[in-house]
N, C-alpha and C positions, 0 to 999 in steps of 0.2 A: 489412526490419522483422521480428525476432526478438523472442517475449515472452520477456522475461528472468525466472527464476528464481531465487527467495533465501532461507533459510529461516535462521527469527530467534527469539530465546530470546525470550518476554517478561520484560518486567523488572517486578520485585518478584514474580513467581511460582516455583512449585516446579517450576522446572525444563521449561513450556510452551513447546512449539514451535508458529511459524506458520511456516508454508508463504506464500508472497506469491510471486503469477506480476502482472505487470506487461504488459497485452497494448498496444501502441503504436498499435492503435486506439480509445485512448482510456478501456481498464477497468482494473481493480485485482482480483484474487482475493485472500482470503485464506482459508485452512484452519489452525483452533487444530485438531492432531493429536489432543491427549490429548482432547480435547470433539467431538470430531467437527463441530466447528462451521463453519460456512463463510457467509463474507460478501463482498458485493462492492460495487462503486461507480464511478461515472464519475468520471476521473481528476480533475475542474474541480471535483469535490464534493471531494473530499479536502485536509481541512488538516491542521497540526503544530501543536500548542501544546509549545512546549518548558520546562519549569524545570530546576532544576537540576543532576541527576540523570538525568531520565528525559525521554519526548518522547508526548505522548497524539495518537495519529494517530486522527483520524476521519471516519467517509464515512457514505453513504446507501444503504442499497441500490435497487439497480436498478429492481428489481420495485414493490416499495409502499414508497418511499422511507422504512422505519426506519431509524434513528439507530443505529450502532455504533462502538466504541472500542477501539484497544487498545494498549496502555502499550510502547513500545520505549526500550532504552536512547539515550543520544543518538548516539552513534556511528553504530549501525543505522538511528536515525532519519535519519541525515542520507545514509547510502547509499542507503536507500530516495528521497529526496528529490533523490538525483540521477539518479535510475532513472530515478524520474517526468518529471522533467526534460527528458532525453532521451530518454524515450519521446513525448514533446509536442513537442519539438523535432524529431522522425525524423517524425512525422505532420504538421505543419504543411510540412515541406522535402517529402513526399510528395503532398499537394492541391496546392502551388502548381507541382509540375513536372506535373501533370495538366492 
């Protein structure tokens, strides 16, 4: 079990990168570079609303479960989406060989 690392333009920004480390026990990082921003969430909290264009990923954070968003293209949306996937999928094949 390896956290995978990926870093993704926001879409409809000037150019904002996030950093997203995917850890396969179950969390999600994200760090917006230019904002210093950094948010995180249990993976089970994490959805995708996709339209046309673009894909609004959002989670809770951890600590005092706020509410956060942030806009990926859908492409990225959907790598990330299989990140997750397989990180939920390497942890569940990991509990049941325990």
């Amino acid at each position: 079990m390896i956290k995978t690392h990926r870093n993704f333009v926001l879409h409809g920004s000037n150019q904002r990168h996030a950093q997203i480390h995917v850890n396969p026990v179950g969390e999600l990082d994200v760090d917006i570079v230019e904002s210093n921003e950094h948010h995180n969430t249990e993976l089970n909290e994490l959805s995708f609303k996709r339209s046309q264009h673009s894909t609004l990923v959002k989670g809770f954070e951890i600590h005092d479960h706020k509410a956060w968003q942030i806009t990926l293209n859908n492409r990225d949306a959907d790598e990330l989406s299989t990140i997750v996937k397989r990180a939920n999928d390497d942890y569940e094949e990991l509990m049941r060989d325990l």
